[in-house]
C-alpha positions as CSV (number, residue, x, y, z in Angstrom):
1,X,15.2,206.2,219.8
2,X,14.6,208.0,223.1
3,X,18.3,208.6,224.0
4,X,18.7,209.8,220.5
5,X,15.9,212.2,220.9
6,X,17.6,213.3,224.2
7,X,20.9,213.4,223.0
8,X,22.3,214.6,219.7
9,X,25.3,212.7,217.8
10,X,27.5,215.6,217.9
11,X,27.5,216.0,221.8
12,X,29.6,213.7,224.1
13,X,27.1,211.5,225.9
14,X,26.9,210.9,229.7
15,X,27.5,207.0,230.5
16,X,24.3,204.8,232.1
17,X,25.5,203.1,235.0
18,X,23.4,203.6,237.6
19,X,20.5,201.4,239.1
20,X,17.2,202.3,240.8
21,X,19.1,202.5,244.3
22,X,22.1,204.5,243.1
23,X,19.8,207.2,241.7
24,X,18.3,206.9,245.1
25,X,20.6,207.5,246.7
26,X,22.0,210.3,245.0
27,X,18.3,211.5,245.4
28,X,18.1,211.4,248.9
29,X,20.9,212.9,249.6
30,X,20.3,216.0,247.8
31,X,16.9,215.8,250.0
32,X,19.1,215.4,253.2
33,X,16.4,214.4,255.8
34,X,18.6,215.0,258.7
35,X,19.9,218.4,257.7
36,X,16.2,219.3,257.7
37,X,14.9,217.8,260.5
38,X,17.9,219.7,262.4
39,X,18.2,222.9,260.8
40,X,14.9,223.7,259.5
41,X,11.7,221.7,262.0
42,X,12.9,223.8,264.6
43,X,11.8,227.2,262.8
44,X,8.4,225.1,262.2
45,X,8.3,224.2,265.3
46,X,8.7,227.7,266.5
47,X,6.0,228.9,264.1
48,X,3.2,226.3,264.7
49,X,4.6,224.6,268.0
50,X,2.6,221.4,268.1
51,X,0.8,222.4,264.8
52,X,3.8,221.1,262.7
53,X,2.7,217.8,263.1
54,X,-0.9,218.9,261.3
55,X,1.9,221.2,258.6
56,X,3.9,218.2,257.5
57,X,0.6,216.4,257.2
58,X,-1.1,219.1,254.2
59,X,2.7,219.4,252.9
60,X,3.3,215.7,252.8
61,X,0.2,215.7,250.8
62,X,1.3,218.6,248.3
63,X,4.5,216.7,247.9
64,X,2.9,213.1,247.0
65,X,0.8,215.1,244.5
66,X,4.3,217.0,243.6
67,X,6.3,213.6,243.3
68,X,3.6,212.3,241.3
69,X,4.0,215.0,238.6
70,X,7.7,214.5,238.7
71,X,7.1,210.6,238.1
72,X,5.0,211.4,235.1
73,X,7.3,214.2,233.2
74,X,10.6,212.5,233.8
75,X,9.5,209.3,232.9
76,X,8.5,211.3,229.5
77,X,11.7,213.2,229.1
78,X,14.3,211.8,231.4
79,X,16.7,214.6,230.6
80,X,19.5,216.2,232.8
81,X,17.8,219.1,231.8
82,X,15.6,218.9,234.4
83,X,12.4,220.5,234.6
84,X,12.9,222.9,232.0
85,X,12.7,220.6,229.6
86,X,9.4,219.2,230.4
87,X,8.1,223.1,230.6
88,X,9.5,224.0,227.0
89,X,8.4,220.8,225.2
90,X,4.8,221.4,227.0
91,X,4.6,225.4,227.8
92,X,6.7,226.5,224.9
93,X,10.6,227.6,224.6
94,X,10.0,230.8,226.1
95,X,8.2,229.3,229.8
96,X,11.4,226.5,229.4
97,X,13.8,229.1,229.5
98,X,12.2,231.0,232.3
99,X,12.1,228.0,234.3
100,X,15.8,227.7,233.0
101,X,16.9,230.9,234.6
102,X,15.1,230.4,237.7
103,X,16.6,226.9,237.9
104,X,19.7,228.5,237.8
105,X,19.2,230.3,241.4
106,X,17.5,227.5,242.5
107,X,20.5,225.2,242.2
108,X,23.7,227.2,242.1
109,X,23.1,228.9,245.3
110,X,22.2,225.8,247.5
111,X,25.5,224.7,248.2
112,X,27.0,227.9,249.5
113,X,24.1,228.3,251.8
114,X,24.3,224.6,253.3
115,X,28.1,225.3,253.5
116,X,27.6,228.2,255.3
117,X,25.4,226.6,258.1
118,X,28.0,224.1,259.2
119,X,29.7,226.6,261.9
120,X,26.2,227.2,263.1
121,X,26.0,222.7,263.7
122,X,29.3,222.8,265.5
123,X,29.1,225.3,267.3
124,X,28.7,223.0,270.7
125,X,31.4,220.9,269.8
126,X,33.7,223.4,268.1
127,X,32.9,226.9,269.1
128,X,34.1,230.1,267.3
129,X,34.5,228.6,263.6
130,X,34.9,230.2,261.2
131,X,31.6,230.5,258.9
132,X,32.9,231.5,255.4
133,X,36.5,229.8,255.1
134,X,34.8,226.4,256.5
135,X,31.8,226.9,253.8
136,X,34.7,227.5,251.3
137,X,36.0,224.6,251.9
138,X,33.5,222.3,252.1
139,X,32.3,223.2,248.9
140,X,35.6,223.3,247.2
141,X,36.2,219.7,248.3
142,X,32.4,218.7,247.9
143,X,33.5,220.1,244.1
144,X,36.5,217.8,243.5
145,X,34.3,214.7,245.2
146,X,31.9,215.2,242.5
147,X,34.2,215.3,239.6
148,X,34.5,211.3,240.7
149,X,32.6,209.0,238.2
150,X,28.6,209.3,239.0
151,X,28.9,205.3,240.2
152,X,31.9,206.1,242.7
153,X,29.8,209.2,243.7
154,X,27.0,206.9,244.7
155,X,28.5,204.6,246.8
156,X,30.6,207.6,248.6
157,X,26.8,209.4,248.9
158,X,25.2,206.1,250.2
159,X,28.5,206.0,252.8
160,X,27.2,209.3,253.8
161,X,23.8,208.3,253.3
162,X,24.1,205.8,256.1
163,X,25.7,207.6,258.5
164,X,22.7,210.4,258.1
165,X,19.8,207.8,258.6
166,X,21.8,206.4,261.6
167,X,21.5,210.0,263.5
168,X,18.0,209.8,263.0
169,X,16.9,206.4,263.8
170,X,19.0,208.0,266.9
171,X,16.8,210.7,267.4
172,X,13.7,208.3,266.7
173,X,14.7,205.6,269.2
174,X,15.4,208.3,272.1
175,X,12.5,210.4,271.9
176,X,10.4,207.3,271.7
177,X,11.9,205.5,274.2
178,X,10.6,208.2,277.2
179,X,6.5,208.8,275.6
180,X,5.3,211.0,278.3
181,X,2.9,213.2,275.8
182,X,-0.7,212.4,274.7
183,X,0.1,212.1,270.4
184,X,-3.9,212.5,269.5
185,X,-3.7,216.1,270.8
186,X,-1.3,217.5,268.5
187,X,-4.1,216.8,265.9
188,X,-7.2,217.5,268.1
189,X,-5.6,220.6,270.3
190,X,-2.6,221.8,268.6
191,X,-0.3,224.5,270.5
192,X,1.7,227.0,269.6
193,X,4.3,228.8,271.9
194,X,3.2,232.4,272.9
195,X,4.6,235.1,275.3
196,X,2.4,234.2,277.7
197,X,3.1,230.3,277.6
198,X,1.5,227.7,274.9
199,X,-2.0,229.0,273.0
200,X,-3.9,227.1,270.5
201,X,-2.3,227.2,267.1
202,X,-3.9,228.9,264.5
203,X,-4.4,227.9,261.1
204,X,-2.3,231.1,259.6
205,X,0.7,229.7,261.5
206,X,0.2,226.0,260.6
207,X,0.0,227.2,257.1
208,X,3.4,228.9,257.4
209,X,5.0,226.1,258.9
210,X,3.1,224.2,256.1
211,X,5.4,226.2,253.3
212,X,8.6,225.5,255.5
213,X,7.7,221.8,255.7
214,X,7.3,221.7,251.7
215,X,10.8,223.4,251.6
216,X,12.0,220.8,253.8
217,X,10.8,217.6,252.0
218,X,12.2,219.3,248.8
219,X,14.4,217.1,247.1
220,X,12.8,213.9,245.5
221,X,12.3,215.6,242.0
222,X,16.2,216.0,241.9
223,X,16.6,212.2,240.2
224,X,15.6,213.8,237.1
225,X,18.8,215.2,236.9
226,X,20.3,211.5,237.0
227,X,17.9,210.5,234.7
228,X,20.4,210.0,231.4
229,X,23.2,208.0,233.3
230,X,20.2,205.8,234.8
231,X,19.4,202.2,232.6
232,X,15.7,202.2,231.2
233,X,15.6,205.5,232.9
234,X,12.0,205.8,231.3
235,X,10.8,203.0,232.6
236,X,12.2,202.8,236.4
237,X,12.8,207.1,237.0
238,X,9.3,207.0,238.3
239,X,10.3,204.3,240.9
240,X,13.3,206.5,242.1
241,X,11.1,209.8,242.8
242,X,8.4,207.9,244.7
243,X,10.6,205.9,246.8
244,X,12.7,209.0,248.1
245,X,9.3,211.1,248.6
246,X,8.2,208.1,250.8
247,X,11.9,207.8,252.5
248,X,12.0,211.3,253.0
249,X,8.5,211.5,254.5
250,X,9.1,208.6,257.1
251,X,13.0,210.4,258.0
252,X,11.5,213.8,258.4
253,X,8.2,213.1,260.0
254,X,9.0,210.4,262.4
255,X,11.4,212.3,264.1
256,X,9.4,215.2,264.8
257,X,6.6,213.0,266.5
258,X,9.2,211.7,268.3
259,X,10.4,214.7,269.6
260,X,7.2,216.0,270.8
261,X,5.7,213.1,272.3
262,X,9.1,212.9,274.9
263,X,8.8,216.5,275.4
264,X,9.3,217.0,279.7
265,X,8.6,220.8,278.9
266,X,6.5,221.1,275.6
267,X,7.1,224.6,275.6
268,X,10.9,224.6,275.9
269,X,10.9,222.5,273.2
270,X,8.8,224.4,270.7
271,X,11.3,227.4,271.7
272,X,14.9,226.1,271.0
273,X,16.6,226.5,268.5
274,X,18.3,222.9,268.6
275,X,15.6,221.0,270.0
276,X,16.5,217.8,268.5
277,X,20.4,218.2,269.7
278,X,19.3,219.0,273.4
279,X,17.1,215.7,273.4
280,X,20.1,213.9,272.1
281,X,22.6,215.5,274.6
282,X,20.3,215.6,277.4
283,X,19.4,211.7,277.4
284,X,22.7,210.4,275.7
285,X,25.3,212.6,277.1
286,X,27.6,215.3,275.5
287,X,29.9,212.8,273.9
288,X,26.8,211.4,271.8
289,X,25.0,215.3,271.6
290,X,28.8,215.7,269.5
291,X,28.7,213.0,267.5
292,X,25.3,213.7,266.4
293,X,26.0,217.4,265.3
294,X,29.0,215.6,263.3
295,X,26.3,213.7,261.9
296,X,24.0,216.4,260.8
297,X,27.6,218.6,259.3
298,X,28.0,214.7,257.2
299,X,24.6,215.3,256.5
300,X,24.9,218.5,255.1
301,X,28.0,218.2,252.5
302,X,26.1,214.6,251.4
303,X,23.8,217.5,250.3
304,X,26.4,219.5,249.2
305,X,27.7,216.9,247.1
306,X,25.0,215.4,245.6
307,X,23.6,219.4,244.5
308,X,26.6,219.8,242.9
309,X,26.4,216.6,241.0
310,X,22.8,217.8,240.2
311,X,23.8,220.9,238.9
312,X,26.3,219.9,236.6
313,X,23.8,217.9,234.8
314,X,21.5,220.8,234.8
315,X,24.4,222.7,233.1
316,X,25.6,219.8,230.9
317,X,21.6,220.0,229.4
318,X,21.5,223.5,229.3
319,X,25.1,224.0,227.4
320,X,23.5,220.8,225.2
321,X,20.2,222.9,224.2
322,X,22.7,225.8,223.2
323,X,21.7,228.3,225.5
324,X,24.2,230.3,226.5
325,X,26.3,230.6,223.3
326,X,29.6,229.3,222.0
327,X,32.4,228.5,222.9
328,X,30.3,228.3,226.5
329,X,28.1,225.6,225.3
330,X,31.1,223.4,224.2
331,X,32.8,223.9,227.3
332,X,30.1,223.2,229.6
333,X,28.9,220.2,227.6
334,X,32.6,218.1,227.4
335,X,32.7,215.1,229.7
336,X,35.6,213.8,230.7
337,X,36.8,210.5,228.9
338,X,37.6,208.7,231.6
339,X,35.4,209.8,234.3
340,X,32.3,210.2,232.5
341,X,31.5,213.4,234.2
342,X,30.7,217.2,233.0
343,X,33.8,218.3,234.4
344,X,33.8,221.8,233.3
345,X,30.2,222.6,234.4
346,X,31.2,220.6,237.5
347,X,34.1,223.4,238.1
348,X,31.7,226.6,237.1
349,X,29.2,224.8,240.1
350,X,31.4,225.0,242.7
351,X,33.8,227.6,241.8
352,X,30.3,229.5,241.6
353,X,29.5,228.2,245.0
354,X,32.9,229.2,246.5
355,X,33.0,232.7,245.6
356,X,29.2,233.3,246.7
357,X,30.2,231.5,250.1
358,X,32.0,235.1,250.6
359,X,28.6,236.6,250.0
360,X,25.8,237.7,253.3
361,X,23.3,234.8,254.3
362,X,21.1,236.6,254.2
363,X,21.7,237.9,250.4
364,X,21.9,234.6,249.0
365,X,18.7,233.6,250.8
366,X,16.9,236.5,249.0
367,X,18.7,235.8,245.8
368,X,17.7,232.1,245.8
369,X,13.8,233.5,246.4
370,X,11.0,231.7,246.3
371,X,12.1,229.8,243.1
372,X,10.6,226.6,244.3
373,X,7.5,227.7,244.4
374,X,7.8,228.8,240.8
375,X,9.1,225.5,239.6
376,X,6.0,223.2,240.8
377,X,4.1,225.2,239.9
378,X,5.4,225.2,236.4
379,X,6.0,221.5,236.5
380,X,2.0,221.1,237.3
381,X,1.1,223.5,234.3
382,X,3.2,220.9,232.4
383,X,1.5,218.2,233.3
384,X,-1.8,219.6,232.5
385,X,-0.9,221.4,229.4
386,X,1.5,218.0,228.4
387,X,-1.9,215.8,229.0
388,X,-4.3,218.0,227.2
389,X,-2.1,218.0,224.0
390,X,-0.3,214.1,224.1
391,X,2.7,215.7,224.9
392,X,3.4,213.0,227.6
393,X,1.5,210.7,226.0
394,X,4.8,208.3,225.4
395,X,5.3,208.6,229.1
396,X,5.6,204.8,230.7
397,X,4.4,206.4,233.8
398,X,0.9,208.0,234.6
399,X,0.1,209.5,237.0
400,X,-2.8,208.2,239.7
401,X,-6.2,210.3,240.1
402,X,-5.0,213.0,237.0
403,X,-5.9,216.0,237.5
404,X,-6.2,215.7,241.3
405,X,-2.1,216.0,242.1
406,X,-1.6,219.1,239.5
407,X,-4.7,221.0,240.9
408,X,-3.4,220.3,244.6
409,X,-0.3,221.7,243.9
410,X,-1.6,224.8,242.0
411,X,-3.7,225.8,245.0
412,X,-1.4,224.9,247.6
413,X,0.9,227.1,246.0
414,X,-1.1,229.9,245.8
415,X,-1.9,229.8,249.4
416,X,1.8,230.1,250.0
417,X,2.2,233.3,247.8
418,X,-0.4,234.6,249.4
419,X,1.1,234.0,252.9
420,X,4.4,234.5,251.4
421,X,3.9,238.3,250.0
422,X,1.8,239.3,253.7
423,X,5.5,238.5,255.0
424,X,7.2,241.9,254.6
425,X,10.7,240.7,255.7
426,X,11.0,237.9,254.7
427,X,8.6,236.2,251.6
428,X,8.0,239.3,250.0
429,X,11.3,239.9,248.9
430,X,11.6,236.4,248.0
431,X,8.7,236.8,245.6
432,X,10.0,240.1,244.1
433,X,13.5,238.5,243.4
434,X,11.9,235.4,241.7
435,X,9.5,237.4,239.5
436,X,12.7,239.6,238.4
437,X,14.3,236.4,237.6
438,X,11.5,235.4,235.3
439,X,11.3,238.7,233.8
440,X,15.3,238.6,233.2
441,X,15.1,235.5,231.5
442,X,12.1,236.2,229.7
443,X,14.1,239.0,228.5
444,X,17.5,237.3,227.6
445,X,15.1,234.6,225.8
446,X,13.6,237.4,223.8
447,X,16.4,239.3,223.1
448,X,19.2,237.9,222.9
449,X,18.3,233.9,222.1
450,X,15.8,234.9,219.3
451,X,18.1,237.2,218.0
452,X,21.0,234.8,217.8
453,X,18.8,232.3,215.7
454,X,16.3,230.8,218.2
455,X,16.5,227.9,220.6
456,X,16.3,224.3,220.0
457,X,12.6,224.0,221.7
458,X,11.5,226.3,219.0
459,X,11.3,223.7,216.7
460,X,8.9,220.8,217.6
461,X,10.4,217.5,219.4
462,X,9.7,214.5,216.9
463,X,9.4,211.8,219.7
């Protein structure tokens, strides 16, 4: 009855042939712990020095309250909808739509950003190439990878997958292999770098670093997205989201201790900007320092990849729930006969993602916002809202210790607005262009949605 529910007879159906593992590793990937703990610790560690370690502490705990929200609410509406769905059958069709459109930023623009950081990761081994043609590429070909059945997209992201964790247990096995620093002090004396050497760090900047580490572990949620093409998704999604939160905390954290505790010069550490490539080619020599930034660019188009993948889905569910208007929702809802994939909304995802690759960074960092920060914090008012009604009460999953994870999350989330908006160049605007994507889909709901004869979510879901 479920995959009725989620599905109506008139729409082409996505085929269930993935496992618990295959939607792992198709989660993971879009989570990419190397690609993090190469391209975005260093900025924490630059930020909070030492501090980071206390930073992905607090953040490791918003996300395990975080994954245990997404555990609960896919487990109840497995849907490659995503989040949205869970908001609208909870919230109400106009908050699903607004977490629609700012799911729309949130995944279209992650590939062309990822794509466009791949020059920066050679840029040892192959110096002076070109940024956008390279990111063009890479997500062209990352597009016609993920027109591939889901099952053959698995295995080629669990190829990658492998290849990813390898550079890490690298990394891990190196820094640990020369411990020359005392770990208990980067919980008891934390430093952060300064002009005038290392002072101690202070809790504004291991709260920053704290929001940079949440950004980082980002990624676990994303098996909703595979959650109709999963067996007994409702019963086993939940079992998907934890493992790759717990994966991505050991292949992200890890590291990062192991980094600082083989630190010669602490402070030159916490200052570079490749701190984990210089450990590599300092102790292992340039010919392994080059095969580990071809690791992290394997890394990155895993990512690349599995977003796309992601986003189809997203697309497939949105074009499903009617939402954008025929013949759009037709096209974006077809799956191919033989591949079982949403080709068309595949194609709109990457050509998308190619053509923004020709856009500034630093644009489509601003456009993307802070559109996370929106989305848990949605997702927890689902839970809440979805608990307080028996909205979720057909979920197979509960979640531990309710209301504990949803009231983290909430708070944590405030304190990085907060922090976010006393950034003028940087969060401030990110904030700004998030709340004018809510108030643009607010207004397309209202205006154009109603007008054309409503929404399915207007009506109530008959479980």
């Amino acid at each position: 009855m479920l995959d009725d529910q989620l599905q109506p007879a008139a729409a082409p159906r996505l085929v269930r042939s993935l496992g618990v593992m295959g939607v792992l590793f198709l989660t993971l990937s879009v989570a990419t712990p190397a690609s993090s703990v190469f391209v975005i610790v260093p900025g924490m560690l630059q930020v909070a020095g030492t501090g980071a370690v206390w930073a992905m502490i607090l953040a490791a705990i918003v996300c395990v309250a975080t994954a245990f929200i997404y555990a609960e609410l896919s487990s109840a509406w497995p849907v490659a909808g995503g989040e949205y769905v869970a908001v609208a059958r909870t919230l109400g069709p106009l908050a699903g739509f607004v977490m629609l459109g700012v799911n729309v930023f949130n995944n279209l623009l992650f590939p062309p950003v990822a794509g466009l950081g791949i020059s920066a990761v050679l840029a040892t081994v192959m110096p002076g190439l070109p940024a956008v043609p390279v990111a063009a590429a890479v997500v062209a070909a990352s597009t016609l990878v993920a027109l591939l059945n889901i099952r053959v997209n698995a295995l080629v992201t669990g190829a990658f997958l492998a290849i990813e964790v390898l550079a890490i247990l690298v990394v891990v096995g190196l820094g640990f292999a020369d411990w020359v620093q005392d770990a208990t002090r980067f919980l008891t004396a934390p430093m952060m770098p300064a002009a005038n050497g290392l002072v101690p760090a202070s809790p504004a900047s291991i709260g920053l670093a704290a929001s940079i580490a949440i950004f980082a572990l980002n990624g676990y949620g994303a098996a909703v997205y595979f959650g109709e093409e999963m067996l007994d998704a409702p019963q086993r999604i939940a079992r998907a989201i934890l493992a790759a939160l717990i994966l991505t905390l050991a292949f992200e954290v890890v590291p990062v201790i192991a980094l600082l505790v083989s630190a010669q010069d602490l402070g030159g550490v916490l200052r570079h900007d490749d701190p984990f490539g210089q450990m590599v080619t300092a102790r292992g020599g340039s010919g392994l320092g080059a095969a580990m930034a071809l690791g992290v660019v394997v890394a990155i188009v895993n990512a690349i990849i599995a977003c796309i993948l992601a986003c189809a889905r997203f697309f497939y569910g949105t074009a499903r729930d009617r939402s954008w208007g025929a013949p759009v929702d037709r096209w974006m809802a077809s799956i191919h006969p033989r591949l079982g994939s949403p080709v068309i909304g595949t194609l709109v995802v990457g050509g998308v993602g190619v053509l923004c690759c020709f856009l500034p960074l630093t644009l489509l960092l601003v456009l993307s916002g802070t559109g996370l920060v929106a989305i848990y914090a949605g997702i927890a008012l689902a839970a809440i809202v979805g608990r307080r009604t028996g909205a979720t009460a057909h979920a197979p999953y509960r979640m531990p210790l309710y209301p504990l994870a949803p009231i983290i999350t909430l708070v944590a989330l405030g304190y990085i607005v907060w922090t976010s908006w006393l950034d003028l160049e940087e969060g401030r605007p990110g904030l700004l262009m998030t709340g004018a994507q809510i108030v643009g889909s607010a207004a397309y709901y209202w205006f154009v949605l109603r007008r054309r004869g409503g929404w399915p979510f207007q009506e109530p879901v008959q479980d």
